[in-house]
N, C-alpha and C positions, 0 to 999 in steps of 0.2 A: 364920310362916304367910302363906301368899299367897291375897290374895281377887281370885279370878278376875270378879266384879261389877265391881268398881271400879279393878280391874288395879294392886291399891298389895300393898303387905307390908306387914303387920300385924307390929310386933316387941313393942313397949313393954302394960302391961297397961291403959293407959288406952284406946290404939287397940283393944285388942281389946274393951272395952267397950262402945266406939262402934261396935263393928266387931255386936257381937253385937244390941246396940239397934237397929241401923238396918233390918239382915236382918231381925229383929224383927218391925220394921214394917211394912219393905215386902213382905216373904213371907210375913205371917202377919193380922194386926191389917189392912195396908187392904184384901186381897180378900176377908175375910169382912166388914168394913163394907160393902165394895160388894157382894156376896151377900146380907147380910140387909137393905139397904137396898132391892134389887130384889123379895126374899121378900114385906115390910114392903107395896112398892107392889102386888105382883099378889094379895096372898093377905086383905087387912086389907076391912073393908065401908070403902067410904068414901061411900055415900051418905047419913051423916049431917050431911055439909057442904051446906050452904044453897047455895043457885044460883037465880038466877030464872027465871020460868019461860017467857024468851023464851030463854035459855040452854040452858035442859033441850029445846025444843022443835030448837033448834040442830043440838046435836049429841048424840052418841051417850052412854049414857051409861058406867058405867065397868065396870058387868055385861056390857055387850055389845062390850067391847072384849075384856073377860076370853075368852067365849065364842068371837069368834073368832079368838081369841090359842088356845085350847088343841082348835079343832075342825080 
């Protein structure tokens, strides 16, 4: 078997193990970490984290980045 990713030949059943783990990972397992990581950040309340309030007066908070992220 020829993996066109990594431009090798897969013969032996070990490589094809690694062959099958790594695909795995990279095409499956890290862009739904990085999708639900971004979900996590835009969709979760997080003004339950403390900030003071020469901070809050600062800058924006994280509703109205939301707002006009989706307006």
């Amino acid at each position: 078997m020829f993996d066109p990713l990594y431009n090798e030949i897969v013969t032996k059943t070990s490589d094809l193990m690694v062959y099958l783990v790594r695909h795995f990972f990279i095409e499956l397992v890290l862009p739904l970490s990085i999708f639900v990581a971004v979900m996590l950040t835009l969709f979760l309340n997080w003004s339950w984290i403390p900030i003071s309030s020469i901070e809050r007066e600062r800058a924006l908070t994280l509703e109205e980045v939301k707002n006009h992220l989706f307006e």
